[in-house]
C-alpha positions in Angstrom: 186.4 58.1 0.9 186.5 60.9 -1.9 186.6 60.3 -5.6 189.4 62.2 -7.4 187.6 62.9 -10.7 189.4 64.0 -13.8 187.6 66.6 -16.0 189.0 67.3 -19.6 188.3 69.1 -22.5 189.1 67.1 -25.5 189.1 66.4 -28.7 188.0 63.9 -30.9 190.5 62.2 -31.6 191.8 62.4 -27.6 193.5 65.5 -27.4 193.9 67.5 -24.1 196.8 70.0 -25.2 194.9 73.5 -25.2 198.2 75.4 -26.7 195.9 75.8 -30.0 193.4 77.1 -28.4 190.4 74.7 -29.7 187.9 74.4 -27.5 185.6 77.3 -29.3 182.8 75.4 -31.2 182.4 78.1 -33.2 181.7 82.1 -32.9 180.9 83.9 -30.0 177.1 83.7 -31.1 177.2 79.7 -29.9 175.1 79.6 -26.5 177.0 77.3 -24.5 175.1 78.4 -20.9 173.8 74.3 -21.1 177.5 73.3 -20.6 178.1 76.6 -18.0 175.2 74.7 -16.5 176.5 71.2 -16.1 179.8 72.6 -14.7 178.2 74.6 -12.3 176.4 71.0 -11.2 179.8 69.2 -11.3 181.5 72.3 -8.9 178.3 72.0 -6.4 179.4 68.0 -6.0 183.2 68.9 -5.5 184.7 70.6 -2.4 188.6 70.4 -3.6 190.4 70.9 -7.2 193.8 69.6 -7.7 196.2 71.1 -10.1 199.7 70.2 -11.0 202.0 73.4 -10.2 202.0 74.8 -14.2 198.4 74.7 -14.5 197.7 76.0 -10.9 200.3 79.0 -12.0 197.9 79.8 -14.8 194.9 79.7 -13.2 196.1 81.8 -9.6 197.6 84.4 -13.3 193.8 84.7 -14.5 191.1 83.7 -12.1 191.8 85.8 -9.2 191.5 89.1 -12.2 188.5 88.4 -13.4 186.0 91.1 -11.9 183.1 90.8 -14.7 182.8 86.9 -15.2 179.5 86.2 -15.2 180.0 82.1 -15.3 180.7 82.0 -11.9 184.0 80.2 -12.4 186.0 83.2 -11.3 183.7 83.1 -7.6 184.0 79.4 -7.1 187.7 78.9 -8.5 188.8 81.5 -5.8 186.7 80.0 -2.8 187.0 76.6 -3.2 189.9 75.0 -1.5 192.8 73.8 -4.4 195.7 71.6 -3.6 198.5 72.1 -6.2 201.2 69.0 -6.5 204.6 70.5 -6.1 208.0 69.4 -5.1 209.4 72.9 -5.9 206.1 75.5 -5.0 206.8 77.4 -1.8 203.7 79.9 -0.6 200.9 79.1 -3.5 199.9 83.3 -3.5 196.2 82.2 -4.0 194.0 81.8 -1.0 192.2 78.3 0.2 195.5 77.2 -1.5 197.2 74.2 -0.3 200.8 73.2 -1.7 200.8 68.5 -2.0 204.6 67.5 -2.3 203.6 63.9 -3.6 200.8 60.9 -4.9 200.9 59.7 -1.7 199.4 63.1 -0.2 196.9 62.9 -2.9 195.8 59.5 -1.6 195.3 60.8 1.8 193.0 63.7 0.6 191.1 60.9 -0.7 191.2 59.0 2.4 189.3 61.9 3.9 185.4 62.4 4.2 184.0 64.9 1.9 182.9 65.8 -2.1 184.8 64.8 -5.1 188.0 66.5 -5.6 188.1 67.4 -9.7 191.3 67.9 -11.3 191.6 69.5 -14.5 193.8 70.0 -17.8 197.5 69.6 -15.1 198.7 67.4 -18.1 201.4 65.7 -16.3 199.6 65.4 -13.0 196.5 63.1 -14.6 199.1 61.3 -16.4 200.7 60.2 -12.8 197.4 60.1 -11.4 196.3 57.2 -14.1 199.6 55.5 -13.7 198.9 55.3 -9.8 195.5 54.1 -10.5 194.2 56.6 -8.2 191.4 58.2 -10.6 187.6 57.0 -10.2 186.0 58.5 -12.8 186.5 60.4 -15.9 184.3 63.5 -17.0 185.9 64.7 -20.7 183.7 66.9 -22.5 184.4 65.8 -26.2 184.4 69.0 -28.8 183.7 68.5 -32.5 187.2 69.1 -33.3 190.4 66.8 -35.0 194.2 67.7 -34.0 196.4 65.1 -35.1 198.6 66.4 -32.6 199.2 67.5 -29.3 199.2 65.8 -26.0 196.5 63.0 -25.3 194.5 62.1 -22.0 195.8 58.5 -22.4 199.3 58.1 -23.5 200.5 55.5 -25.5 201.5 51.8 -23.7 200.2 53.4 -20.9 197.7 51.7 -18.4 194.2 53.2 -17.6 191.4 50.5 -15.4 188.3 49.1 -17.3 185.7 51.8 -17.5 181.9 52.1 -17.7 179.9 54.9 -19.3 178.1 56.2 -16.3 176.4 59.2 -18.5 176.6 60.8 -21.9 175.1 64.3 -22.5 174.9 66.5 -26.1 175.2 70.0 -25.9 173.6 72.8 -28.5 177.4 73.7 -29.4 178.0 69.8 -30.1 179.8 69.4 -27.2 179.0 65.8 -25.7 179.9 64.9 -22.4 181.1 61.3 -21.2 181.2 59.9 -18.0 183.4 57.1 -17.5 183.9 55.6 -14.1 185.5 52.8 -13.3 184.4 49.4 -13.9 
């Protein structure tokens, strides 16, 4: 059986809304290749990202483009295989693209052998995955930075399992990484 592992950027004080465009710890002189690093670790244990359809559009609009990323997101982003939930997507347009209609598919790409499948901001996708009690473990990598506002990783009156800290990490950009499976 897979684990379905959510990774987030977030804020302090729980935000996962990127419309502001936080998560910069600074100016371009910040050398963040520790956390380039660690995500390059957490893609070698995955074989499968899921997206909800909004923030699978997004990504199949950028990644594919990028000719001079030198992160390696670009390279792994457009060979791994990514499942998009969609009641409404037809042909995804990205290749190693596979189109979910429901939870209940997502449980049976758990069911299967193989790596972790990460899935990644998809708002209202982690929200139904924590509601169906279907995520193992959380990986939110925590940025200095306060909101107030925006949309939150756990919303309110809603129900997340008991979880353990499993890792925590610091970054030169103070960037700290948490590592919460379940309990």
């Amino acid at each position: 059986m897979r684990d379905l592992v959510v990774t987030e950027n977030i804020t302090v004080d729980g935000v996962i809304d990127a419309t502001e465009g936080w998560f910069t710890v600074g100016d371009d002189a910040v050398d963040e290749s520790d956390i380039i690093a660690e995500l390059a670790a957490h893609t070698a244990r995955c074989d499968g990202v899921l997206f909800g359809r909004v923030t699978f559009e997004q990504m199949r609009g950028y990644w594919p483009e990028q000719t001079d990323d030198t992160t390696g997101i670009a390279e792994d982003l457009n060979e791994i295989t990514k499942y998009v939930v969609s009641g409404s997507l037809g042909d995804p347009g990205w290749r190693n693209s596979v189109v979910l209609r429901d939870l209940e598919q997502v449980c049976e790409l758990k069911r299967r052998p193989g790596r972790d499948i990460v899935s990644t901001g998809s708002i209202t996708l982690v929200h139904a995955l924590i509601a169906a009690d279907l995520v193992d473990e959380f990986r939110l990598f925590v940025y200095p930075v306060v909101l107030g506002r925006g949309a939150k990783l756990f919303v309110d009156g809603g129900a997340a399992p008991p979880l353990r800290l499993v890792e925590n990490k610091s970054f030169r950009s103070g960037v700290v990484l948490l590592r919460y499976r379940r309990a």
